[in-house]
N, C-alpha and C positions, 0 to 999 in steps of 0.2 A: 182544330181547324187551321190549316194554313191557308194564308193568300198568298198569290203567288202571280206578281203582273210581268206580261212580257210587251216591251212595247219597241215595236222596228222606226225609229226614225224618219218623219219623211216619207211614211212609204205611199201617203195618196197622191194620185197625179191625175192627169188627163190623157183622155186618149192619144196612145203614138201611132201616127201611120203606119212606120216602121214595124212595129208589131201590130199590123192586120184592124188597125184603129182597135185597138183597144189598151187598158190600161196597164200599166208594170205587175200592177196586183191580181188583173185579168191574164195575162200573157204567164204570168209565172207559175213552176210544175210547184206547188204550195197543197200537196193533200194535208200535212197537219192542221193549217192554218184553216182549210174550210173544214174538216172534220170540228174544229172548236165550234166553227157557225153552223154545223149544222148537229151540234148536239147541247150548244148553250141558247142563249138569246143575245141577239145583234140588234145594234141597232144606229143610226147616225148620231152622231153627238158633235155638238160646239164646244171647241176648245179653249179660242181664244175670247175674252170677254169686249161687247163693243168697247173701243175706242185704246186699245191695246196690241200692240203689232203682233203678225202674227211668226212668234220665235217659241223655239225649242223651249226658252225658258218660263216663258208663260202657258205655256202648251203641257207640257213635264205637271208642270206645278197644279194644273185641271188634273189630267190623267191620277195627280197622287193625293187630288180631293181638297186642293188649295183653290179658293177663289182669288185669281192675281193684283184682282181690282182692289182688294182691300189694303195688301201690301207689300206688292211690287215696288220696286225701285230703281230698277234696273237689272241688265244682266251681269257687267260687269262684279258686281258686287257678290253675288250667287257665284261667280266664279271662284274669288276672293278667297270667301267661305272653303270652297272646294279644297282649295290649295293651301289653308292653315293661314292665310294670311291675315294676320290682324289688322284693324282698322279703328281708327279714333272716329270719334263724332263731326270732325271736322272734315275728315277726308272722303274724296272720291275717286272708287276705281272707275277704271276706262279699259276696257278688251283692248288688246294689242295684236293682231293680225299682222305678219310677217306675209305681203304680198307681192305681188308682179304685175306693174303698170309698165306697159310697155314706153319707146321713146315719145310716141305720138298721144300719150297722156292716156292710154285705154286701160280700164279692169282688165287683164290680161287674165289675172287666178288671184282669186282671193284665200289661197292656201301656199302661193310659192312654189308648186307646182307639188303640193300634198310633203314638204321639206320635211325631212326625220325630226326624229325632237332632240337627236348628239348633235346635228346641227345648225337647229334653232338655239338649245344653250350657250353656244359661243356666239352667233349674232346679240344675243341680248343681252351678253353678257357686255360683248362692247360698247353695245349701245348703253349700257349702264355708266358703263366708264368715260364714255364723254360727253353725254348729257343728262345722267344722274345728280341728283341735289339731294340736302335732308328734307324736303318735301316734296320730290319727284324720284319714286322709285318704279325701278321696270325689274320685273320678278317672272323667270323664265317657266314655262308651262310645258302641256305638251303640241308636238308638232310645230304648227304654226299657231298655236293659242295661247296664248300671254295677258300678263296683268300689268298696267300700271297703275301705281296709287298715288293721286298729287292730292298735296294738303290743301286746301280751300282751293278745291278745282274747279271751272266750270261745270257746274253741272247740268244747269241748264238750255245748255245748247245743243242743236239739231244733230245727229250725229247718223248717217247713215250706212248703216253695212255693209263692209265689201260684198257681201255672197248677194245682195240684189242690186246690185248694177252690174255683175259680169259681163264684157263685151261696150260696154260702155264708156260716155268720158267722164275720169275721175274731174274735172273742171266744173260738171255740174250736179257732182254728187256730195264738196265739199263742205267740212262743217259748216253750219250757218246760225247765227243768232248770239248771244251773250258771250265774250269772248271767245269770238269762232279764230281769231288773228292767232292768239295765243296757240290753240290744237294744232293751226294749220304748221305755224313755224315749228312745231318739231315733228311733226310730218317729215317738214321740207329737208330739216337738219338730218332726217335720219339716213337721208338718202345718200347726205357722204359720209357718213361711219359704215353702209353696206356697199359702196357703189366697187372700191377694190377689197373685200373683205375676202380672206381663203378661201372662206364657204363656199361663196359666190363665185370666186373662180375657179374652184373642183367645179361646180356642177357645171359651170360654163361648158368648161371643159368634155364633160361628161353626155352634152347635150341633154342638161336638165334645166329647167327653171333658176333662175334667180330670183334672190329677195331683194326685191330693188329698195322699199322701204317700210315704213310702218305704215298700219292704217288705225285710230282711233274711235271706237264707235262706245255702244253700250253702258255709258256712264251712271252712278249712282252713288250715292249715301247707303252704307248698311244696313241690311232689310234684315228683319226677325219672323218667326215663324214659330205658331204654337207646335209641342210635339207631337208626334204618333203616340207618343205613352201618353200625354195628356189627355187625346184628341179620342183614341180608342183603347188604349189599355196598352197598343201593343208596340214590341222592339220588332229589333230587326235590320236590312239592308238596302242597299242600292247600288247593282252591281254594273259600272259604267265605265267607259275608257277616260270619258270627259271631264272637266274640273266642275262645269252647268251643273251634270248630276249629281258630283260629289259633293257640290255645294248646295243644294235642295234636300238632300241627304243629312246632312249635317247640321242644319238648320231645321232641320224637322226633328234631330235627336236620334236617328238612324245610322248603322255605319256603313261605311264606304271604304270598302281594301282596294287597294289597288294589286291591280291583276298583272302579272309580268308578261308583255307583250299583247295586251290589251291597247290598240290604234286607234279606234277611232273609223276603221275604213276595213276596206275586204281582206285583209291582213291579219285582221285581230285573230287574240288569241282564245277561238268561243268556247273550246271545254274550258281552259282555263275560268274563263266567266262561269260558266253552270258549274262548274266544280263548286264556285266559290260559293255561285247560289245553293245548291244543297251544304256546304259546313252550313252556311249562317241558318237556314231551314232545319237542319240536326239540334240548334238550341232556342232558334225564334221562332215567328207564327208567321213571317213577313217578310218579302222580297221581290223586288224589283229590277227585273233586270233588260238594258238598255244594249239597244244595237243601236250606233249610228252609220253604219255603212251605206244604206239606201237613200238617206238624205244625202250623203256626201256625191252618190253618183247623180242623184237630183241636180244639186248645184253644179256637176260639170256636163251636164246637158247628155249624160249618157243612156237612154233606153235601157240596151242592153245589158251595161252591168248594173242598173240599176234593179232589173229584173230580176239576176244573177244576186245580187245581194238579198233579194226577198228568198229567192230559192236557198240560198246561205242559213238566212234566220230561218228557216223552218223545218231545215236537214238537222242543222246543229244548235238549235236553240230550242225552240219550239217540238220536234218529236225526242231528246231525251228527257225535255223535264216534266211531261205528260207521261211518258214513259215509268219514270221516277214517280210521279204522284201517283199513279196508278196503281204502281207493286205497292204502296205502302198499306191500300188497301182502306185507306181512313180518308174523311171528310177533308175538302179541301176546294178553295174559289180560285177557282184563274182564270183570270182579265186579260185578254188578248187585246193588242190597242196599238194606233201611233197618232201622234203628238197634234201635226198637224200634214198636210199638200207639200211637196216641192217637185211643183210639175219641170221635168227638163225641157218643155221649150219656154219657161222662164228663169230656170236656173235660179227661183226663189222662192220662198216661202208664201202661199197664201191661208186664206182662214176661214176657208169654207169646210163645213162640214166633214169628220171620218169616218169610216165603222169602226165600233167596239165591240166584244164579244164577253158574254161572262159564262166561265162555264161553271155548275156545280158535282163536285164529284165526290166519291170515283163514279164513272159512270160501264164501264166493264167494257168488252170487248164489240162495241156496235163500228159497222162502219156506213159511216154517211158523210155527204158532200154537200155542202152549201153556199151561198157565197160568202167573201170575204171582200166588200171592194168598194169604191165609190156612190155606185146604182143602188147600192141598200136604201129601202125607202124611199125610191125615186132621187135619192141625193139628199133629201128634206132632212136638217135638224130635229132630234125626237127629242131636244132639252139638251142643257149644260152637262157637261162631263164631270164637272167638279161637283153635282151635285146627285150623280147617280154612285160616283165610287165614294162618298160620305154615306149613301144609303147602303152602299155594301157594307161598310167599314163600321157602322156605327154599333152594328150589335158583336162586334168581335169581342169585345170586353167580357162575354156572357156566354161566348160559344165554348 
């Protein structure tokens, strides 16, 4: 038996006028996607658990049968992970967002205006160099996604995400609470190690965004996580562009290759990705593999290529590797899913309800259509997500 989860980022939203009121999910040409709904079972699931934001990393961590409430700690830390970065007991990572506030103090782009990651390595590479310490290091990522690790960091302070105030003023979105002084001053400082930095003035140049400065959010102490082998017998992967997945991956005892030209965005490299998910499916039972292209157009308020990006996942993600499980001719579960909502007229995440679909196969050559989208079940929660894919998962051990 293989499993086999595809989950598109972000992909619920609400209706856009722009597309005829209805949703990215609805608007989108997606036959693979409803053919899964209409030959598995659908149904809405809650991702994020009360009193937990609703982010890709507590969302991820449902979808792969973690309940976040037990031991969550953050997101930064999960990234950490991602990137091999070690961490003591004493330290706290903090995400590093390379973003664009404009002169008048506005979220401009909480991505820098989506900045390369040859880029972002020399921004932070500077920024290391002049307000780097042996217990404040800044450890370059990709894109605009970065780690800092400060030893006895605040951790406890309010920290909120660029990607939900876009449009807004960074003035009252600023850390707040137990050393909030501390995050803001190297905030502030970062602003003149980028303000003439080369990067910055190519893109200037270029008419592209600037990384004006850092933004600090996602903080935590080192989170642990029982394994997939522990948990159900089984190995296997987690195939992402992101460091989140890499580091949910790793922490779960699964692996995480990195894909050459795997973005993050409409860009990516998706055979590269299903390639790499069928090697690791040639010796494991287990794979998961992550598009975040349709959150990213979530967050920058685009309909249309957001729709575009669901049309993306299910040309090139979703019909070869049904395609693939289907020549093999042999048993196998695939979980069709995303995380959580980034409707673009909020440009952020919420945590209402998504559909999942589980399909069992092979199921031969039927064609049928059903939906895939928000309206399942009237929109109504059918139960936790973390606790239907434990119910899938639990008798892998025996199949």
């Amino acid at each position: 038996m293989k499993y086999v989860f595809l989950c598109g980022d972000g992909m619920g939203d609400y209706p856009v006028e722009a597309l005829g009121n209805k949703t990215p999910l609805q608007a989108a040409n997606c036959p693979t996607i409803r053919k899964f709904a209409a030959l598995g079972e659908t149904r809405m699931v809650q991702t994020v658990p009360d009193g937990l934001p609703p982010g890709s990393d507590v969302a991820n961590m449902a979808l792969l049968g973690y309940d976040a409430s037990l031991n969550y700690t953050g997101r930064a830390p999960i990234e950490a992970a991602g990137a091999d970065l070690p961490m003591n007991p004493t330290d706290v990572a903090f995400r590093c967002n390379l973003v664009t506030v404009t002169e008048d103090g506005i979220m401009d782009d909480y991505s820098a205006g989506h900045i390369t990651t040859e880029e972002a390595h020399a921004l932070v590479h500077s920024l290391q160099e002049a307000l780097g310490t042996d217990g404040l290091t800044f450890h370059p990522g990709v894109q605009y996604r970065h780690i800092l690790v400060w030893n006895h960091g605040p951790a406890e302070c309010h920290c909120e995400p660029p990607h939900e105030f876009t449009d807004k003023p960074v003035a009252e979105n600023l850390p707040a609470g137990n050393r909030e002084d501390e995050i803001r001053d190297l905030m502030e400082k970062s602003k003149a190690v980028f303000a003439d930095h080369p990067v910055n003035q190519k893109r200037i140049a270029e008419g592209k965004k600037p990384a004006t400065q850092i933004w600090l959010w996602g903080q935590g102490n080192a989170m642990q996580l029982e394994t997939y082998k522990a948990l159900y017998g089984l190995g296997g992967g987690v195939i992402s562009a992101v460091d989140l997945l890499k580091g949910i991956a790793k922490l779960a005892g699964l692996e995480a290759p990195d894909v050459e030209g795997a973005t993050g965005f409409l860009d990516t490299n998706y055979q590269g990705k299903i390639d790499a998910a069928f090697e690791i499916l040639e010796r494991e039972d287990f794979v998961y593999v992550h598009i975040e292209a349709p959150d990213e157009c979530g967050h920058m308020g685009d309909a249309e290529k957001k729709t575009f990006a669901i049309e993306e996942f299910d040309a090139k993600v979703c019909a070869p590797v049904f395609q693939w499980l289907e020549s093999r001719g042999e048993d196998y579960t695939l979980v069709l899913c995303t995380d959580h909502r980034t409707p673009v007229a909020l440009k952020g995440h919420t945590s209402e309800p998504v559909p999942m679909t589980v399909v069992k196969g092979p199921v031969g050559n039927i064609e049928k259509q059903a939906p895939f989208d928000e309206e399942v079940n009237g929109g109504n929660a059918q139960g936790m997500a973390c606790l239907w894919i434990q119910d899938i998962l639990k008798n892998a051990s025996s199949d």
